[in-house]
Residue, then its C-alpha position, 0 to 999 in steps of 0.5 A: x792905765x791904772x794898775x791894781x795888780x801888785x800882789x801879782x807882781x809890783x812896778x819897779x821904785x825909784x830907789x830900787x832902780x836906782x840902786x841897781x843902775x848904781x851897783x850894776x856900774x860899779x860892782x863888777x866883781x863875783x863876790x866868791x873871787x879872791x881879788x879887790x873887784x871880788x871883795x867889793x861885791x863881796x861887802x855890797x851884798x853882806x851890807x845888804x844881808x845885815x840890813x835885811x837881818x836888822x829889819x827882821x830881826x835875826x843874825x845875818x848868817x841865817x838869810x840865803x839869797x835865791x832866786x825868789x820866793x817859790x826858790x826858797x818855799x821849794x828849798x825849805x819844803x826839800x830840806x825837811x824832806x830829807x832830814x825829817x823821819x819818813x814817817x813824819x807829817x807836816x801841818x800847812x794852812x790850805x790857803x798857801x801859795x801854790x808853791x806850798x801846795x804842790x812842793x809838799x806834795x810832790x816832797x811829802x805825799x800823804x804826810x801833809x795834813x791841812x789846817x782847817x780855815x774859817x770862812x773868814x780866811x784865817x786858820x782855826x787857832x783852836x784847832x792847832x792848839x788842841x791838835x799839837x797837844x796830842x801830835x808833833x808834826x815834824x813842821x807847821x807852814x802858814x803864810x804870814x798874808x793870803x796872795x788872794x784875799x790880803x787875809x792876815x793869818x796870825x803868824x805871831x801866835x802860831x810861832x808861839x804855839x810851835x816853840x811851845x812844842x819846839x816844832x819848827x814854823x816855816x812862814x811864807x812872808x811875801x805879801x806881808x814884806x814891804x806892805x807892813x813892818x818886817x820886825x818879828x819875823x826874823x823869830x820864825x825858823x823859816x821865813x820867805x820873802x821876795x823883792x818884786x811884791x812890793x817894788x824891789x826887782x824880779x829874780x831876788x829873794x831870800x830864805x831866812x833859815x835858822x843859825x844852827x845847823x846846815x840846810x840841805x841844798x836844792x841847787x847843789x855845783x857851789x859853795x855859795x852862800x855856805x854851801x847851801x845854795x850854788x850859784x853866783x849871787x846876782x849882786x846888783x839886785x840884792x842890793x835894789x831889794x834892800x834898797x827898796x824895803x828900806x825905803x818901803x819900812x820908812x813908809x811904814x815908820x811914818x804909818x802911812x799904809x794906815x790912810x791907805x787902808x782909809x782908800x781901800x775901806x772907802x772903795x769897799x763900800x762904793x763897790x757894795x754900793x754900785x754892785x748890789x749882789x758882790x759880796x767882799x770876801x774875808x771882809x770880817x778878819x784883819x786884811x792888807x791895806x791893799x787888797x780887795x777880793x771881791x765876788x761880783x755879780x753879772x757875767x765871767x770873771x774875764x769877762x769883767x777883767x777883759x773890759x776893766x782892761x779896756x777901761x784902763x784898769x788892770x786886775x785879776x781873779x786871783x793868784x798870778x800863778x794860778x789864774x787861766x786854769x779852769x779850777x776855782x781858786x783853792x784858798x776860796x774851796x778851802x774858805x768854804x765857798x762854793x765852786x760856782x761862787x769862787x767863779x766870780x772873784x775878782x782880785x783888786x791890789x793895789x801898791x804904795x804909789x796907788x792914789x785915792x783917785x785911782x780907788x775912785x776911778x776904779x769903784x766908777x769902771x765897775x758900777x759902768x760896767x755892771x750897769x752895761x752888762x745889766x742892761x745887755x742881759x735885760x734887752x736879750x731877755x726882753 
């Protein structure tokens, strides 16, 4: 089975398996305890803590652990709901995780004002500059990468233009983490992350926060990470998180993402190719190395996930945490494509030990499949 599914979730590494085999055998202790068990586990996960900082780029003492990525969106959206004015509003690119979404909407109501998107998938930077000329929001959130379409949103300039205002920006950082460098991230007041998208374990995360100040908890009963957030470390996986992302940086370092962003440019135009019609969606802005979100002609989009998935190759049509529901995906909406056509995406995401092969066997399974379906819809209009 070939998987092209990593933004939804990534197979374990081998240094990250390891990693946890290793810390599960002899990190035994809770790292709150007082004893030497205590104090060993206590060591393990602040060398991990300072490794994550030196990647991002920010102190130590502003990384909390969670539970994963929606943990930390749903802790930073609570936090800023308790200490902003009521009154205040909060600026979110409508493309956001559905964690975003529905957090600031349960937290803010009617105070979230969404950020236009272009049709290319990336947030109107004009718009932004103007708006904040004249309105200080009380937080802008913007992902730093889109789940669905791998679009790349300008993170960078959007902090600038914050701390030009001192607005504080919140960026949820989990499809970037592990897939491109980490560095200059840690300059973000909030930033999120999760291990599982790019090879680390299920169940570990972090919320990057900033070094003044105390945040107003979500999961309250501890004084675990300073008092703002209780619950037992999970020891063993922080350290399989950090052991991943530093060998997944090394990756990096060596610019090997670069010819796989070759594989994935070359499997585009096979698709266009054998799929006359499929139109490759945010195909004129910078995108992952990894992923294709692709509308395609002919049939459902579970019918064409159901036989890729019989053809041994496993996609989506979108977000993990969205995908089943009958609405269109709401970054496609937002990108201003029409319901009917966001009706037809498929999502094709591949990981760092995804082969050139693999690329080829898939652009082979979908030009198989169009060419079966074309052809069992000409016979029944014939």
């Amino acid at each position: 089975m070939i998987y092209f599914d990593h933004n939804a979730t990534a197979p374990v590494m081998r240094e990250a398996r390891e990693a946890w085999l290793n810390a599960t055998e002899h990190i035994a202790g809770n790292p709150s305890s007082p004893h030497q068990f205590g104090a060993a586990a206590n060591k393990a996960m602040t060398e991990a803590r300072e490794k994550l900082a030196a990647f991002l780029g920010c102190r130590p003492a502003e990384i909390i652990w969670t539970s994963g990525a929606t943990e930390a969106n749903n802790m930073a959206l609570h936090h800023f709901a308790q200490v902003l004015d009521p009154k205040a509003q909060i600026w979110i690119s409508p493309i956001e995780h559905p964690c975003i979404m529905e957090s600031s909407s349960a937290y803010f109501h009617h105070r979230t004002k969404f950020i236009p998107v272009t049709h290319a998938g990336v947030i109107d930077l004009d718009w932004l500059t103007v708006e904040m000329a004249d309105i200080r929001p009380g937080l802008v959130a913007v992902m730093a990468a889109n789940n669905e379409t791998g679009v790349i949103q300008p993170w960078r300039e959007i902090l600038a233009i914050c701390q030009q205002y001192e607005v504080p920006f919140f960026c949820d950082a989990v499809q970037w983490i592990g897939k491109m460098p980490a560095k200059g991230l840690g300059e973000c007041n909030f930033l999120s992350g999760a291990a599982h998208k790019f090879g680390g374990p299920r169940g570990v995360g972090f919320l990057k926060v900033p070094g003044r100040g105390h945040v107003t908890p979500l999961i309250v009963g501890g004084k675990q990470e300073r008092g703002q957030r209780a619950g037992t470390e999970n020891v063993p996986i922080i350290v399989s998180m950090l052991a991943g992302l530093e060998a997944r940086e090394k990756q990096l370092a060596r610019n090997e993402h670069i010819l796989r962003g070759v594989w994935r440019e070359n499997f585009e135009r096979q698709l266009l190719h054998k799929l006359p019609g499929a139109v490759l969606v945010g195909a004129g802005s910078p995108r992952l190395w990894n992923t294709v979100s692709a509308l395609v002609p002919e049939g459902s989009q579970l019918r064409w996930v159901s036989r890729l998935d019989q053809a041994g190759i496993a996609v989506s049509t979108g977000s993990a945490c969205t995908t089943g529901k009958e609405e269109p995906s709401h970054v496609l909406a937002a990108m201003h494509f029409k319901a009917a056509d966001a009706h037809r995406v498929l999502r094709f995401s591949s990981g760092w030990e995804t082969t050139e092969a693999d690329w080829a066997a898939l652009a082979d399974a979908l030009g198989k499949i169009h060419e079966e379906m074309s052809h069992t819809r000409a016979h029944a209009e014939a």
